[in-house]
Wavefront OBJ file of the C-alpha trace (Angstrom):
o trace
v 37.103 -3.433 -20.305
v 37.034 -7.294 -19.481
v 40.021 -6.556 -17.138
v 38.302 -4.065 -15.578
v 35.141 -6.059 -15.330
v 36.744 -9.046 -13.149
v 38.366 -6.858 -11.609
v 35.248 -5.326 -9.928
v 33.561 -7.978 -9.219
v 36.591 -9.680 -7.356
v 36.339 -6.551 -5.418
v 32.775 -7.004 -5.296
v 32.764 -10.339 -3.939
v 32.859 -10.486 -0.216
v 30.756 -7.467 -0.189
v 28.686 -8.379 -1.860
v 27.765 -12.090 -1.018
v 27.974 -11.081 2.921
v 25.711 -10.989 4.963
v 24.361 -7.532 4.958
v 21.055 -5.607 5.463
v 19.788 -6.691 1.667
v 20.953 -10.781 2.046
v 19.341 -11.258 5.175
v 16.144 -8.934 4.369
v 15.737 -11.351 0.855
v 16.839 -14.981 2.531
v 14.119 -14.043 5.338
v 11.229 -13.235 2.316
v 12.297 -16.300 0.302
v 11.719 -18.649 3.489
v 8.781 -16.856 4.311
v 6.902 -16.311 0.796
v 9.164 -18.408 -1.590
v 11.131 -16.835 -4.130
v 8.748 -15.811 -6.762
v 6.780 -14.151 -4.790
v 10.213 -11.691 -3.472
v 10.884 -10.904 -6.926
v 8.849 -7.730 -7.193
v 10.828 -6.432 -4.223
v 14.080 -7.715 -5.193
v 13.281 -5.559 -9.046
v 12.605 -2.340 -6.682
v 15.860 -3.087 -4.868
v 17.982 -3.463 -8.016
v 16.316 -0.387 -10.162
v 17.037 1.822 -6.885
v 20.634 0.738 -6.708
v 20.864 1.579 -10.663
v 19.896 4.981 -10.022
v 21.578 5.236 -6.794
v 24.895 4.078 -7.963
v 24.698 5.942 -11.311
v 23.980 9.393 -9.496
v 26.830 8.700 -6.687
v 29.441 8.338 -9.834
v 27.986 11.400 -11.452
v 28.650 13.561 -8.407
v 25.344 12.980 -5.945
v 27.442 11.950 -3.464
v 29.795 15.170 -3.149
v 26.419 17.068 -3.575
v 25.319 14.732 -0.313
v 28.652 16.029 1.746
v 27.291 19.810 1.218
v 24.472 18.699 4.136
v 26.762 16.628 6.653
v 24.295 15.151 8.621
v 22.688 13.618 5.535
v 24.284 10.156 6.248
v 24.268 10.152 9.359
v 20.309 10.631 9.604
v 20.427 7.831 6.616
v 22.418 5.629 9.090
v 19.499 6.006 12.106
v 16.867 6.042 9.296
v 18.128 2.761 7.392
v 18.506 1.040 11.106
v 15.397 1.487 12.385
v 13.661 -0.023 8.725
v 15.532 -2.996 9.272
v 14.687 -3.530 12.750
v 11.085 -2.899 11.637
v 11.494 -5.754 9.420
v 13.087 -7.836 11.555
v 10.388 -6.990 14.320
v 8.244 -8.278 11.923
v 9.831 -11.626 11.769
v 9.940 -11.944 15.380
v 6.685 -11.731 15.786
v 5.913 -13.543 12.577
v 3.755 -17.058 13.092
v 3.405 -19.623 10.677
v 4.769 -19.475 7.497
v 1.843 -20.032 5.313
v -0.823 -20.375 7.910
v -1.942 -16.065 8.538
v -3.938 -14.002 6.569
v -1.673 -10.773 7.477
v 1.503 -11.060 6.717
v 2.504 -10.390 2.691
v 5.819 -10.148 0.487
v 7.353 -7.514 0.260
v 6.822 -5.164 -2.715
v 9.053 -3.356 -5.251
v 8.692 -0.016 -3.386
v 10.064 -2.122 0.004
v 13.105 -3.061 -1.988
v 13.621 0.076 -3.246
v 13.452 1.484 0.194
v 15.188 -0.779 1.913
v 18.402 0.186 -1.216
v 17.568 3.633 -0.261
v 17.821 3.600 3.357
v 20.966 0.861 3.430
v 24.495 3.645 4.111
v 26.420 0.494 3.832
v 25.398 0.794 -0.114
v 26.677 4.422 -0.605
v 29.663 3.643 1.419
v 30.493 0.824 -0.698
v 29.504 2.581 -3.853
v 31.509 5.730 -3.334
v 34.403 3.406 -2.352
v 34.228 1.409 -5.374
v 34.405 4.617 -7.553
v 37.277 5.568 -6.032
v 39.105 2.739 -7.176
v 37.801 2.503 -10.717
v 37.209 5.567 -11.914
v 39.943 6.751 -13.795
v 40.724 8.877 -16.969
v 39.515 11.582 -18.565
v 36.328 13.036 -18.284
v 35.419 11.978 -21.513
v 35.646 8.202 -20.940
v 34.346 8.550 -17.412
v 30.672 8.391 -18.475
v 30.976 5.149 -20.438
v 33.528 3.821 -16.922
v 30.150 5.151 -15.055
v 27.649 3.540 -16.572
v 29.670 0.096 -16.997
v 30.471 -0.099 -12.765
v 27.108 1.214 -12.032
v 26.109 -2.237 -14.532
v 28.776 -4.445 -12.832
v 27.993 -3.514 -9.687
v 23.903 -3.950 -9.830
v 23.902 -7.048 -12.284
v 26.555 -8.690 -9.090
v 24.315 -7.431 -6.528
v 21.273 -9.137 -8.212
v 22.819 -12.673 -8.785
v 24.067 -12.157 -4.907
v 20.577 -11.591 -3.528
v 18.539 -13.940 -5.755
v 20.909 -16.673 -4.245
v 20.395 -15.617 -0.773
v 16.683 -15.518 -1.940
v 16.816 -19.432 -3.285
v 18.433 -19.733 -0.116
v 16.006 -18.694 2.152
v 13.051 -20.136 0.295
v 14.734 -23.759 0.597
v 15.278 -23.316 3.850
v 11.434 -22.459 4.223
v 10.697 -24.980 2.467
v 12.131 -27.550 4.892
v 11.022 -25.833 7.753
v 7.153 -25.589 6.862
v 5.482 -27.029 9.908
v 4.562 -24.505 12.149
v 6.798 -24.942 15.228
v 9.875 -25.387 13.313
v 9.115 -22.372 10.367
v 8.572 -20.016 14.147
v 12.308 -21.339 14.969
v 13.175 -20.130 11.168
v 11.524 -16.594 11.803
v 13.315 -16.153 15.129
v 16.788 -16.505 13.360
v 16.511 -14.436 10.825
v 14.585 -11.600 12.921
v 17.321 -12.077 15.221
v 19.703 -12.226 12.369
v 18.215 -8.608 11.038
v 18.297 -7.182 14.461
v 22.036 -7.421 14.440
v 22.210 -6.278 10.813
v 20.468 -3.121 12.377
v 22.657 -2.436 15.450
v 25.421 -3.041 12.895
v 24.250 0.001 11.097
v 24.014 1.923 14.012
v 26.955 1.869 15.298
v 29.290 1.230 12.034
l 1 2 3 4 5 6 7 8 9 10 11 12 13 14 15 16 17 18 19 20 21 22 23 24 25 26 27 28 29 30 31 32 33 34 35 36 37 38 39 40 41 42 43 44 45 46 47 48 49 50 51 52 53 54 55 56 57 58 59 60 61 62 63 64 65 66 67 68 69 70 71 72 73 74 75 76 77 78 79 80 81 82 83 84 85 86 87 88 89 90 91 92 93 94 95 96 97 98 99 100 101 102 103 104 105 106 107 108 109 110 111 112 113 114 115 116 117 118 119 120 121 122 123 124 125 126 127 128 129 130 131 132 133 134 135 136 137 138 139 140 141 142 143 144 145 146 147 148 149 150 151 152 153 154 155 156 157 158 159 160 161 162 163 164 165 166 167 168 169 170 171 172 173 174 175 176 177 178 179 180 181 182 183 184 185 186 187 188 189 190 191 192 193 194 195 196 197 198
């Protein structure tokens, strides 16, 4: 099981601790809000891919492939949140200085989980290479990637969260936290097309 264990999250690494529609949606909340205040979303995020990841290795995702279209409509639906959210940062002011703007919550994370294909694609590859045995063992295999996997995924995004909020941190004053929103806006933006067209 250890063997296993390392083994997954070498896997995991690079896809894990790229950037990617979740790193660059928490970085751009922790600059903006700090971290604490991300948490709740980055909980909704991590439950959803839980329950996500558990159902794709208990057959959701060969249930998915009965409706082709599914992922693709995913793929245009997931796209257009995150260039909603990075619209948002684009036209985003001061850091601290509106009224408006607010973290994001646990159902945003657990949308954004939802609507990310790069997370089923990853997921259902993942499976495919450590899934193995009998039926019998395959629940307990199951449940311990579907652990691996979200436990990794957390410790990747609350690092691009304490990244972000540093960063916001340094860049406070209101001309240079506006420079901070344009990148990652412009950061998520790509993100987006990356979806699109991936």
């Amino acid at each position: 099981m250890i063997q296993t264990v390392m083994e997954l999250v070498v896997f995991l690494f690079p896809l894990a601790y790229s950037p990617g529609p979740g790193n660059m949606f928490f970085a751009a909340n922790g600059a903006r809000f700090g971290f604490r205040a991300t948490m709740p979303a980055n909980l909704g995020y991590h439950i959803a891919t839980w329950l996500v990841t558990a159902a794709i290795g208990f057959g959701f995702l060969a249930t998915m492939e009965r409706v082709p279209h599914l992922l693709a409509y995913l793929k245009v639906a997931g796209s257009l949140n995150v260039f909603w959210i990075a619209w948002t940062l684009l036209r985003a002011g001061v850091l601290k200085g509106s009224a408006t703007p607010k973290a994001a919550g646990f159902g945003d994370g657990a949308l954004l989980l939802i609507l990310n294909p790069k997370a089923y694609v990853i997921i259902a590859l993942m499976f495919t290479q450590f899934l193995k045995g009998d039926s019998g063992e395959q629940i307990g295999q199951i449940m311990l990637i579907t652990t691996v996997f979200t436990v990794n995924n957390m410790v990747a995004f609350v690092l691009w969260t304490l990244t972000g909020d540093t960063l916001g941190v340094i860049f406070r004053a209101p001309h240079s936290s506006r420079h901070l929103n344009l990148v990652f806006g412009s950061l998520l933006a790509e993100v987006a097309l990356w979806i699109l067209v991936s």
